[in-house]
Each structure stands twice: as C-alpha cells, then as structure tokens.
Biopython code that builds the backbone (N, CA, C, O; Angstrom):
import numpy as np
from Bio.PDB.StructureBuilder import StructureBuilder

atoms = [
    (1, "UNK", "N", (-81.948, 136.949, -57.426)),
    (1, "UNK", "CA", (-81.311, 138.219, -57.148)),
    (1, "UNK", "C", (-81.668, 138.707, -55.751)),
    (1, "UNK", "O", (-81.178, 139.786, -55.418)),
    (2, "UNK", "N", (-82.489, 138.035, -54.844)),
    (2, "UNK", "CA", (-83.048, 138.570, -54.523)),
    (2, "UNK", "C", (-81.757, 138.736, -52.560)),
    (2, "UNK", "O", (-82.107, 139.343, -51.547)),
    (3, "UNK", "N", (-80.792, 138.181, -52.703)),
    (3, "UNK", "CA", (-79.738, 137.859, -51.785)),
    (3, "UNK", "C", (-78.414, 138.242, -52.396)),
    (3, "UNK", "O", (-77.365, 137.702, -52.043)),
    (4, "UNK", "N", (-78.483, 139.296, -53.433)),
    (4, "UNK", "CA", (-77.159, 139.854, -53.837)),
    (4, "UNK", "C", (-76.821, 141.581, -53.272)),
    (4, "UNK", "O", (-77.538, 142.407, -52.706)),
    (5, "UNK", "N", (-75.444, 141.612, -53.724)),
    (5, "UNK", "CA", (-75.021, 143.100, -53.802)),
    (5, "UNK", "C", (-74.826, 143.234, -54.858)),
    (5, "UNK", "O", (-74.865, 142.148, -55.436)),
    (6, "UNK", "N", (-74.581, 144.187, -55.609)),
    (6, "UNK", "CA", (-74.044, 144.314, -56.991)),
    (6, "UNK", "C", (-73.940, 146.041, -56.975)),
    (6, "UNK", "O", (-74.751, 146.929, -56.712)),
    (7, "UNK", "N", (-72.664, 146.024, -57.351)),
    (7, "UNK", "CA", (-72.166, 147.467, -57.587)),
    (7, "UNK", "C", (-71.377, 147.652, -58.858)),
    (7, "UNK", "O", (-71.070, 146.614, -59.444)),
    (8, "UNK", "N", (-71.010, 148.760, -59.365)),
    (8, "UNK", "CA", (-70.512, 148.748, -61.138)),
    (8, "UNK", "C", (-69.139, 148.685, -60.561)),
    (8, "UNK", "O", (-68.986, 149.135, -59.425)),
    (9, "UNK", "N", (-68.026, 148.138, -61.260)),
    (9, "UNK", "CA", (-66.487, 148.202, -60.899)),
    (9, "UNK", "C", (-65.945, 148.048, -62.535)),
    (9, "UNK", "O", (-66.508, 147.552, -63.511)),
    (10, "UNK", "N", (-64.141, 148.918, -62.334)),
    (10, "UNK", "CA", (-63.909, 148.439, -63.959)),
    (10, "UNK", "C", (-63.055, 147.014, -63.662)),
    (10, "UNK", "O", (-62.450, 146.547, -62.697)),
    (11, "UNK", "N", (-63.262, 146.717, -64.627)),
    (11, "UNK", "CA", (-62.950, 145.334, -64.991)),
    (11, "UNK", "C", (-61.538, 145.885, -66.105)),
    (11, "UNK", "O", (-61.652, 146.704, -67.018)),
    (12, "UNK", "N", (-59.988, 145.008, -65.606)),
    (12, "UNK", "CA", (-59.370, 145.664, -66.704)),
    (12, "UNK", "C", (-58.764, 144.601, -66.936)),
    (12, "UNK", "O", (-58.411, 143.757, -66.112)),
    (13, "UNK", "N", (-58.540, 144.597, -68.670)),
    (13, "UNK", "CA", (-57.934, 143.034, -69.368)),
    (13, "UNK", "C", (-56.477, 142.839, -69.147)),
    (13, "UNK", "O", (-55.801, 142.990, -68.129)),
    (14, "UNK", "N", (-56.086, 142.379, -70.636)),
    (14, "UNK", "CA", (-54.455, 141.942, -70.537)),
    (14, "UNK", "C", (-53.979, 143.169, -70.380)),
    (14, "UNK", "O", (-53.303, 143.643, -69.467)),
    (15, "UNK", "N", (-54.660, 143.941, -71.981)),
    (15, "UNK", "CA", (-53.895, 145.027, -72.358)),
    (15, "UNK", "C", (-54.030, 146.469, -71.853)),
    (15, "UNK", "O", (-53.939, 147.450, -72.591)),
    (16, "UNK", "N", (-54.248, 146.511, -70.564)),
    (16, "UNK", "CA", (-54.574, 147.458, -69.601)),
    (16, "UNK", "C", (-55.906, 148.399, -69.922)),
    (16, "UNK", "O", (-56.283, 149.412, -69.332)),
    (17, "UNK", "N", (-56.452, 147.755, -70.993)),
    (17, "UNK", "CA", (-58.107, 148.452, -70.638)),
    (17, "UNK", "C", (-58.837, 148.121, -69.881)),
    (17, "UNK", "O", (-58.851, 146.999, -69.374)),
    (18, "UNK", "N", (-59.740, 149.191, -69.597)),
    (18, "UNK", "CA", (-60.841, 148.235, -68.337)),
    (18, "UNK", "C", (-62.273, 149.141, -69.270)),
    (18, "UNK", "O", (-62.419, 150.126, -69.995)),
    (19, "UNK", "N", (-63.147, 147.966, -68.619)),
    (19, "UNK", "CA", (-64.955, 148.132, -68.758)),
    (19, "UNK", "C", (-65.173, 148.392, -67.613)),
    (19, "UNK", "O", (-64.526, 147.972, -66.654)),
    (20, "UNK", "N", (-66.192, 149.180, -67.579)),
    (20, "UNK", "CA", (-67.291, 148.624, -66.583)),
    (20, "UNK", "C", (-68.016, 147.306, -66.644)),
    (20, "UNK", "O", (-68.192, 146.694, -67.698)),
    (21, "UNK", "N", (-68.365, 146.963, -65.644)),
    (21, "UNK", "CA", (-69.224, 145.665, -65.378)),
    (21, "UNK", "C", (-69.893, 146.102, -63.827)),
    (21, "UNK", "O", (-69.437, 146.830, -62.944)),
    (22, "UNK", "N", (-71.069, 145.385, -63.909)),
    (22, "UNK", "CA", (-71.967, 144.712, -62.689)),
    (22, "UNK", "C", (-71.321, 143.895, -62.045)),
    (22, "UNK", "O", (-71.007, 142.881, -62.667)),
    (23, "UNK", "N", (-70.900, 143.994, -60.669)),
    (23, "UNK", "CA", (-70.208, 142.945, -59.995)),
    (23, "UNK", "C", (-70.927, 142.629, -58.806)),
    (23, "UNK", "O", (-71.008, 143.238, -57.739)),
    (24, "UNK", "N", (-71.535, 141.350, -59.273)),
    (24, "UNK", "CA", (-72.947, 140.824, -58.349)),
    (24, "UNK", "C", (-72.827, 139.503, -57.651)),
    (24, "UNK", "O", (-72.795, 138.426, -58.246)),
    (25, "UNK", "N", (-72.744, 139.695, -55.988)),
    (25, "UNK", "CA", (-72.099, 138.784, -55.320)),
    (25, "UNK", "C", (-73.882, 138.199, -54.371)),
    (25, "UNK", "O", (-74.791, 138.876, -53.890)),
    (26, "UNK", "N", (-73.721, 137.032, -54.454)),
    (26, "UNK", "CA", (-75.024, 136.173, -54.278)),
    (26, "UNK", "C", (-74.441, 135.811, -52.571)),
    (26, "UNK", "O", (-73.393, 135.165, -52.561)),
    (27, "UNK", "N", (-74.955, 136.124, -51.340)),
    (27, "UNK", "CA", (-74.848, 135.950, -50.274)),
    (27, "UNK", "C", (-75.168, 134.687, -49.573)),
    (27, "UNK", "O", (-74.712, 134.440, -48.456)),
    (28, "UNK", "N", (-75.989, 133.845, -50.254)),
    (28, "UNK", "CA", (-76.754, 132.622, -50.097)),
    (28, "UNK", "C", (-75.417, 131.480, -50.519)),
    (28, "UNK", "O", (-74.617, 130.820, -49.855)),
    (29, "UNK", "N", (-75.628, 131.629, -51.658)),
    (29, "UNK", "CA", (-74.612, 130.397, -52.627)),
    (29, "UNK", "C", (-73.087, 130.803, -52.051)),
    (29, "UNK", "O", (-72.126, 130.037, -52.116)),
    (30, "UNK", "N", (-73.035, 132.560, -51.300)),
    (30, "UNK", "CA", (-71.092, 132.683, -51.524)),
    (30, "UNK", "C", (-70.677, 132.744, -52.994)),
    (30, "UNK", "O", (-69.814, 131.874, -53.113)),
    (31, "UNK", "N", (-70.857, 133.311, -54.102)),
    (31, "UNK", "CA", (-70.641, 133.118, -55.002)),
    (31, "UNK", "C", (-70.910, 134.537, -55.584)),
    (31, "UNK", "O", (-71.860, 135.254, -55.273)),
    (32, "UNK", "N", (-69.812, 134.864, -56.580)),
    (32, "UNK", "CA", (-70.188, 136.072, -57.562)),
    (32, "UNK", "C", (-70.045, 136.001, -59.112)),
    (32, "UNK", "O", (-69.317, 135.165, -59.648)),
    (33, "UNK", "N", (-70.645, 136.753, -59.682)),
    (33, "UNK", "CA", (-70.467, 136.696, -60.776)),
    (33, "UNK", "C", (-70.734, 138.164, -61.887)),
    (33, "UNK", "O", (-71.691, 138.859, -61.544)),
    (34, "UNK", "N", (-69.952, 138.641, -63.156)),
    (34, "UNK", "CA", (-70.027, 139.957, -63.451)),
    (34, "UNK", "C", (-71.523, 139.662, -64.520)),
    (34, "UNK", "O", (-71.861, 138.662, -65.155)),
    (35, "UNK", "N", (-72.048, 140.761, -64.388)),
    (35, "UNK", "CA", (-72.802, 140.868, -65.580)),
    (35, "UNK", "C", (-73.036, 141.952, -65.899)),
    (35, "UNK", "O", (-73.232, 142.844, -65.073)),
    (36, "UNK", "N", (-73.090, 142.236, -67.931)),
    (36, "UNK", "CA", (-72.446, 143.354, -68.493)),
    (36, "UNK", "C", (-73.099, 144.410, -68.530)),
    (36, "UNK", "O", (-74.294, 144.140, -68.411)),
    (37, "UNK", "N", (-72.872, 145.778, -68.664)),
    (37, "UNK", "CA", (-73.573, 146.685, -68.884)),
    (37, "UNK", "C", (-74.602, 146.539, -70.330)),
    (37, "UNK", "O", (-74.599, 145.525, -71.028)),
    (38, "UNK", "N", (-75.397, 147.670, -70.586)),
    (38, "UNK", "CA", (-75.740, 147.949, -72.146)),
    (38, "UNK", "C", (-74.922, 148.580, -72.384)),
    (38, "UNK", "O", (-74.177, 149.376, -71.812)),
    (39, "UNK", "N", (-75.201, 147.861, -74.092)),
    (39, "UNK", "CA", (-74.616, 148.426, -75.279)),
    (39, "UNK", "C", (-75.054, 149.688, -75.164)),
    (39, "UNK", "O", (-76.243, 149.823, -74.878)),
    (40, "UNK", "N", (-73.963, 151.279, -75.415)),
    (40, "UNK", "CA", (-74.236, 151.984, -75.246)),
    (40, "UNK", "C", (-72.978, 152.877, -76.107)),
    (40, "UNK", "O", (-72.002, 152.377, -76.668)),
    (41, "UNK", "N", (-73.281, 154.120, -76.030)),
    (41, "UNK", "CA", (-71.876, 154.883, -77.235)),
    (41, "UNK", "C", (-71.103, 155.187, -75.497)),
    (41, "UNK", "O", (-71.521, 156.093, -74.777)),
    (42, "UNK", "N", (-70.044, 154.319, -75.109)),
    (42, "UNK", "CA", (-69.555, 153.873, -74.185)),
    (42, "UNK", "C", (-68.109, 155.505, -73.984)),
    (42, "UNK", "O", (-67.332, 155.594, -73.033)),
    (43, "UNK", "N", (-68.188, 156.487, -75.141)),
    (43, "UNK", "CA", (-67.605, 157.405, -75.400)),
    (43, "UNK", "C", (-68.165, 158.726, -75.144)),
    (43, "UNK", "O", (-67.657, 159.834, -75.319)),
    (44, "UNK", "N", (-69.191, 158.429, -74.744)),
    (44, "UNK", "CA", (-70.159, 159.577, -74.778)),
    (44, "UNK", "C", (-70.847, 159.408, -73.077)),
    (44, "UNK", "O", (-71.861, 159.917, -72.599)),
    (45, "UNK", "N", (-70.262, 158.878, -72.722)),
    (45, "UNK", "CA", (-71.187, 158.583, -71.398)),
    (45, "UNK", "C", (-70.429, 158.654, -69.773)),
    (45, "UNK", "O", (-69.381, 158.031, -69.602)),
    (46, "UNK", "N", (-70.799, 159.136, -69.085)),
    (46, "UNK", "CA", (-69.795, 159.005, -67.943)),
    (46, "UNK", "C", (-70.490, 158.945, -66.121)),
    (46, "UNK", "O", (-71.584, 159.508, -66.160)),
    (47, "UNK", "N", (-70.345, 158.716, -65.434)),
    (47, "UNK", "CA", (-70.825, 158.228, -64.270)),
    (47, "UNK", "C", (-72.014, 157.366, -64.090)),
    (47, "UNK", "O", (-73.000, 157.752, -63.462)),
    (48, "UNK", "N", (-71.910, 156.023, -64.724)),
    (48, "UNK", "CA", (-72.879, 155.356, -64.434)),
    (48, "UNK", "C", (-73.322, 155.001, -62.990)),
    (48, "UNK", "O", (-72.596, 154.533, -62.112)),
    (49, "UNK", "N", (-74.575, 155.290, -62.902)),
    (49, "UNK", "CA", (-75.293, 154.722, -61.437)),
    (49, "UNK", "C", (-76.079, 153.584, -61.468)),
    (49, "UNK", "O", (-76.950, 153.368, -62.310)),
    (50, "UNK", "N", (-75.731, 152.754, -60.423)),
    (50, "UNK", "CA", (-76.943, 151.713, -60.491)),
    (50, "UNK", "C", (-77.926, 151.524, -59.302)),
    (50, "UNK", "O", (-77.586, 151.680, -58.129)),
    (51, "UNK", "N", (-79.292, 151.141, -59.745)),
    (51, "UNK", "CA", (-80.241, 151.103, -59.081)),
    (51, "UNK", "C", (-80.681, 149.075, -58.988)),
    (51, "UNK", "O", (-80.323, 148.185, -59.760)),
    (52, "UNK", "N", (-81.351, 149.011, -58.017)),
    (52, "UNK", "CA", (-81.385, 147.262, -57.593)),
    (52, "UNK", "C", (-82.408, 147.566, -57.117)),
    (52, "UNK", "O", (-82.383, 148.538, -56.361)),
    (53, "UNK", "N", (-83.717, 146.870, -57.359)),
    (53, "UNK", "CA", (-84.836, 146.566, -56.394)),
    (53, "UNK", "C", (-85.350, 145.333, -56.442)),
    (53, "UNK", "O", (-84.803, 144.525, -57.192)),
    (54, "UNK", "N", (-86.476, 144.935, -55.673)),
    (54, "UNK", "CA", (-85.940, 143.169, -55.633)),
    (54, "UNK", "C", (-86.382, 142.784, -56.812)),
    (54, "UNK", "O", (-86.522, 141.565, -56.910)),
    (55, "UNK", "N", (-86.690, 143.504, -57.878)),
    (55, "UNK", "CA", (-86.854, 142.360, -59.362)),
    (55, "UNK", "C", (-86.166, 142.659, -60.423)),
    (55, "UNK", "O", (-86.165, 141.916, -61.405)),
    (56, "UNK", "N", (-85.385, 143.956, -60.363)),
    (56, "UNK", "CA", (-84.928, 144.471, -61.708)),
    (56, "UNK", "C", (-83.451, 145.174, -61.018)),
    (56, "UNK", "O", (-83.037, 145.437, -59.889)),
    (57, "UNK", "N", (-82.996, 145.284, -62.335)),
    (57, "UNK", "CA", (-81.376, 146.310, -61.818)),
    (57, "UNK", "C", (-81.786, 147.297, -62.824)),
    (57, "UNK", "O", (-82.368, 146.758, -63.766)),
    (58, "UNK", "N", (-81.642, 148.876, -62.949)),
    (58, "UNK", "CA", (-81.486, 149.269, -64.141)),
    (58, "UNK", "C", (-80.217, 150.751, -63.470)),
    (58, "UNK", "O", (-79.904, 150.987, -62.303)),
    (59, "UNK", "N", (-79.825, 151.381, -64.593)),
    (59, "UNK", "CA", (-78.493, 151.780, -64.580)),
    (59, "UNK", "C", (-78.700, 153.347, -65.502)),
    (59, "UNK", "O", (-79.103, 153.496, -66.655)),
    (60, "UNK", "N", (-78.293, 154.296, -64.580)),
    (60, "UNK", "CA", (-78.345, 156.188, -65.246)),
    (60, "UNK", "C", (-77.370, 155.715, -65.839)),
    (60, "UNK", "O", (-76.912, 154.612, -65.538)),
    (61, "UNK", "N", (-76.823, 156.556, -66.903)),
    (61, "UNK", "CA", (-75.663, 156.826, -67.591)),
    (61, "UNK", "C", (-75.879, 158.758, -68.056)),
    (61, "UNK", "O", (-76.984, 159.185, -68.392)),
    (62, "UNK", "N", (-74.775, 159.567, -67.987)),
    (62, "UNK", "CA", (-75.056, 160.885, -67.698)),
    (62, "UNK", "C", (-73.922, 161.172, -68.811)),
    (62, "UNK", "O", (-72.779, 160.741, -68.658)),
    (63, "UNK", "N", (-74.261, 161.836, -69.808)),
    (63, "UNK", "CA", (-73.659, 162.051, -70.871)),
    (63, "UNK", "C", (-72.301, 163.210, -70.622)),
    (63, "UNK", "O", (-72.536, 164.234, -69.981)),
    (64, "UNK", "N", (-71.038, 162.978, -71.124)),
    (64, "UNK", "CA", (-70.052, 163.259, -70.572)),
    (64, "UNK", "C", (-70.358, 165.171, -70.864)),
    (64, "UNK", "O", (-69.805, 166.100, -70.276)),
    (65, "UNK", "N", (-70.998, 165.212, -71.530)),
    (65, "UNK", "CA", (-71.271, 166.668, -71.788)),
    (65, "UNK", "C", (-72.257, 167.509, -70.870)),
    (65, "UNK", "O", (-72.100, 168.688, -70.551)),
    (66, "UNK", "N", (-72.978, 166.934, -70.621)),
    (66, "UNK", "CA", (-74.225, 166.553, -69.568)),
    (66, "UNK", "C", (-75.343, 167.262, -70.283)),
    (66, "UNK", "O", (-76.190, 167.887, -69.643)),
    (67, "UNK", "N", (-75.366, 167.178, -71.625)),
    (67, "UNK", "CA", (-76.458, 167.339, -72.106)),
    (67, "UNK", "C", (-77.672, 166.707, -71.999)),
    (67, "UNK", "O", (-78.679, 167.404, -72.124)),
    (68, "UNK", "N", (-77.823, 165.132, -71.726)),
    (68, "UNK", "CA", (-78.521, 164.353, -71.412)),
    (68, "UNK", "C", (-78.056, 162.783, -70.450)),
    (68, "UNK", "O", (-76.985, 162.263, -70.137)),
    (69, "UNK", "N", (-79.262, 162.505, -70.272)),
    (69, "UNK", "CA", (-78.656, 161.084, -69.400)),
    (69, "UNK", "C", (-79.891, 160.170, -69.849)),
    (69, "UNK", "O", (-81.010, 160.403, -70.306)),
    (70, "UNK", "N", (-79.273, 159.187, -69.555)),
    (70, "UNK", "CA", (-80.114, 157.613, -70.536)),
    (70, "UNK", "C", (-80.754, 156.693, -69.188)),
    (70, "UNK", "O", (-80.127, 156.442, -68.159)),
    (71, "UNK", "N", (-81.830, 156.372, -69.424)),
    (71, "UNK", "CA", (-81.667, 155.110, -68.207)),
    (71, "UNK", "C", (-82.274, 153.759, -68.721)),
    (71, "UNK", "O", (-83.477, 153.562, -68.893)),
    (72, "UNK", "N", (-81.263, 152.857, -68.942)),
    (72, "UNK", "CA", (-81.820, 151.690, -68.764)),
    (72, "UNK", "C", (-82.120, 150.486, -67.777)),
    (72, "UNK", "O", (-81.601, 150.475, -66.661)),
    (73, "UNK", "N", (-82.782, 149.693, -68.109)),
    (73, "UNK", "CA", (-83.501, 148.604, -67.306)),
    (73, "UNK", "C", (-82.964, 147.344, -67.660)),
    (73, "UNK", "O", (-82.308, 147.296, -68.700)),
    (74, "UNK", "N", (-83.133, 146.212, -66.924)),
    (74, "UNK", "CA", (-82.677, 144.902, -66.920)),
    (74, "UNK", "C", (-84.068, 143.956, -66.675)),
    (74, "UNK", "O", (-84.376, 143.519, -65.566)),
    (75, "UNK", "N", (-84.677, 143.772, -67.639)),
    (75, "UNK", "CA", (-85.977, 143.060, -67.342)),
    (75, "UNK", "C", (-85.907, 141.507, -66.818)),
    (75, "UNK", "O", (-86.568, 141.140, -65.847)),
    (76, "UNK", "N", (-85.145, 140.733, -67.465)),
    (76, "UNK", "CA", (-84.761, 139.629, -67.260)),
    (76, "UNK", "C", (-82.844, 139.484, -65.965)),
    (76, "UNK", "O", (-81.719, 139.514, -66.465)),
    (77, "UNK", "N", (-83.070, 139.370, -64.691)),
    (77, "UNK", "CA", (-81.638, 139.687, -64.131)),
    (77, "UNK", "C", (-81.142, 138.543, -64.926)),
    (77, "UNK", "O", (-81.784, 137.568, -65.318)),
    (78, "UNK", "N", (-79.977, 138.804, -65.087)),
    (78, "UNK", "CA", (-78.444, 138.196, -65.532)),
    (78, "UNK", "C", (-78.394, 138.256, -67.355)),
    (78, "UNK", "O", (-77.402, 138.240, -68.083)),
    (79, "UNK", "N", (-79.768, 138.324, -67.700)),
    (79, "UNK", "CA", (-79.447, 138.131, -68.974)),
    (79, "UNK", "C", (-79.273, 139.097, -69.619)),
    (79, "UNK", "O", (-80.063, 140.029, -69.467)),
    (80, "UNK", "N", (-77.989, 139.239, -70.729)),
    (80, "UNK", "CA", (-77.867, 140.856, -71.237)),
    (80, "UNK", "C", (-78.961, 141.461, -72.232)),
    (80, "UNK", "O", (-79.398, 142.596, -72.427)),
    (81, "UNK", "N", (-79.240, 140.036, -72.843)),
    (81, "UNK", "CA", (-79.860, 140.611, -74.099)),
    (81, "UNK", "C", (-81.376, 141.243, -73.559)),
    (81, "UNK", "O", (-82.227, 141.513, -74.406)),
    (82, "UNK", "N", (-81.623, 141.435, -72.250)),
    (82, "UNK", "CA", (-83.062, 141.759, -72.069)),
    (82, "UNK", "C", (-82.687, 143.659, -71.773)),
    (82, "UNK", "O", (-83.584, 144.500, -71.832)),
    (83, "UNK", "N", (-81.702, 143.894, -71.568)),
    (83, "UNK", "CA", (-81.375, 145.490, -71.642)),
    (83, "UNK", "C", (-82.207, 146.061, -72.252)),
    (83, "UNK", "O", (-82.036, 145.915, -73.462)),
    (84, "UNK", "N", (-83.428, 146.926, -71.884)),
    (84, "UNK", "CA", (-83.936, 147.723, -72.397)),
    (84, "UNK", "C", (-83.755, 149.923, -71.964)),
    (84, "UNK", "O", (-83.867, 150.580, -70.929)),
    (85, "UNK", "N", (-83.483, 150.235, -73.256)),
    (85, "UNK", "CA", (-83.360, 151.904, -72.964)),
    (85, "UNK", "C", (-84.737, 151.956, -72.187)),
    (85, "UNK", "O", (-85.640, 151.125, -72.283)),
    (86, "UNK", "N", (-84.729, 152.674, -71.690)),
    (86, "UNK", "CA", (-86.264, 153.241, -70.477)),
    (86, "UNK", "C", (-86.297, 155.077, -71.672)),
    (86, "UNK", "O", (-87.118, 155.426, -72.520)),
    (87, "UNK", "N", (-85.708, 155.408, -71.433)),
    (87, "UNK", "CA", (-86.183, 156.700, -71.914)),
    (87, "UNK", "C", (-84.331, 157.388, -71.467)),
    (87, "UNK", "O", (-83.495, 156.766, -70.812)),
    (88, "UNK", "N", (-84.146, 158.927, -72.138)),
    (88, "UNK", "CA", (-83.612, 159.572, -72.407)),
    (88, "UNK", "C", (-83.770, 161.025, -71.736)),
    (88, "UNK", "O", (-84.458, 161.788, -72.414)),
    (89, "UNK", "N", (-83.338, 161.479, -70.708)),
    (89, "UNK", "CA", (-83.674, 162.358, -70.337)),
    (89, "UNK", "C", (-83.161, 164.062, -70.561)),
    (89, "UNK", "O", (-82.183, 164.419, -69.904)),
    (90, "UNK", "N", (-83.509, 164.586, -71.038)),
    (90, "UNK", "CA", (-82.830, 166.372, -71.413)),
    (90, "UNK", "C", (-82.151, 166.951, -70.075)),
    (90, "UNK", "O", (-82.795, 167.041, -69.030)),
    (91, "UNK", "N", (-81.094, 167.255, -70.159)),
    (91, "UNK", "CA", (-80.412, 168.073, -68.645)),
    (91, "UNK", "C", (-81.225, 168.790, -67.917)),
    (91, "UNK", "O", (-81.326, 168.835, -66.691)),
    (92, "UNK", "N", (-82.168, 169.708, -69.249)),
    (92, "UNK", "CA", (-83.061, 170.793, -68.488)),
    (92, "UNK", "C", (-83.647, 169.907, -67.656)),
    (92, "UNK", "O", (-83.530, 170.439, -66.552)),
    (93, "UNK", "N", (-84.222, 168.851, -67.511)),
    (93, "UNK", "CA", (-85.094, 168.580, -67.047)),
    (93, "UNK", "C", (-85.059, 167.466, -65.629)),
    (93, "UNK", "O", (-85.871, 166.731, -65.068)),
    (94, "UNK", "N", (-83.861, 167.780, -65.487)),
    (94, "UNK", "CA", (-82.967, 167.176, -64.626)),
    (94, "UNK", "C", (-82.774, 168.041, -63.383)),
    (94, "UNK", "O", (-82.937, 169.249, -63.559)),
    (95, "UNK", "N", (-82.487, 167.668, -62.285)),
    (95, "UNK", "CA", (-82.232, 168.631, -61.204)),
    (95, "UNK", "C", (-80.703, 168.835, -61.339)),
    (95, "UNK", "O", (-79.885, 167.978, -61.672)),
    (96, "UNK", "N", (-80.490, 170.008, -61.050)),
    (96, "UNK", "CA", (-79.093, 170.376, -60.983)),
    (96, "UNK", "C", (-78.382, 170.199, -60.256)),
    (96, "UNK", "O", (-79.014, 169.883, -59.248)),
    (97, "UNK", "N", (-77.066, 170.183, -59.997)),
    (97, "UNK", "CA", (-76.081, 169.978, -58.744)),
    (97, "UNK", "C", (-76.352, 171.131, -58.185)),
    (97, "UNK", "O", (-76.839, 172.089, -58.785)),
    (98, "UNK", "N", (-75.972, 171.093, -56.697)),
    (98, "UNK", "CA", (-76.611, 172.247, -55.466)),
    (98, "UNK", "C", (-75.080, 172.199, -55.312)),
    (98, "UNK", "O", (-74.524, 172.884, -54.453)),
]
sb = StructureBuilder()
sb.init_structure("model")
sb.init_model(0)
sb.init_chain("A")
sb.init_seg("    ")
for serial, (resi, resn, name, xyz) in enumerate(atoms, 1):
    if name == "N":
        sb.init_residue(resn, " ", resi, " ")
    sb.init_atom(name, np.array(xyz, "f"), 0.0, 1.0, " ", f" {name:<3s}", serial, name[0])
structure = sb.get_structure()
C-alpha cells in the first residue's frame, strides 16, 4: 500500500445502482483495483471519509441524522474480512460545523 492513492467513488451496476467502494490505484505496478467498504446499515449512514496512513486505511461514516458517526479500520490492507468498528462516536462529542 505503501505507493497507492485510494479515494471512495460510487461504483454503479447494470441496474443503475451504485456502492461505494475504495478505488485504490498502485503507482509502482500502474495498476488499480476496488476494495469494499464495511458492512454497515448502508441506510443510515452518509458522507463517508477516508483516512490512509502508510499501514492502515480506516473510514468515518456520519450518520444521516447526525446523531452519531462510526469509524472503522482496515487492519489487514485489501482484505475485507479484517474491517474492524474502532468505536462509535455521540455528535455531542464531535466538533460542530463552523
């Protein structure tokens, strides 16, 4: 990971839905490839951010209500199943928009 970009983009199928995905382009090899968000209540959630440092990716998600926001981590890069929740954060406790 340590020669990529990766930014969230939607990804949209046949039937005109789209996901989000990780769209992570390797500068070395020339080569990209998507890798998926967490499982998450994907209805309840809205402006995901992502964070990259050179060993981990992990990703805000800010609840469409903005009652709370989630952040998870990517312990293992590329692999999904290593998605771990980090913690859950309360709005209060959040800085507010200025």
């Amino acid at each position: 990971m340590s020669a990529t970009l990766n930014w969230i983009v939607n990804k949209y199928g046949l039937n005109s839905s789209s996901e989000k995905v990780i769209l992570s382009c390797d500068l070395e090899k020339e080569t990209y490839r998507e890798v998926l968000l967490p499982q998450h209540d994907s209805d309840n959630v809205c402006k995901p951010m992502l964070h990259v440092s050179s060993n981990c990716i992990s990703v805000f998600f800010e609840h469409y209500q903005k009652t709370h926001s989630v952040v998870w981590m990517m312990k293992e890069y590329g692999v999904v199943e290593s998605w771990t929740k980090l913690m859950t954060i309360p709005q209060d406790k959040l800085i507010s928009d200025i």
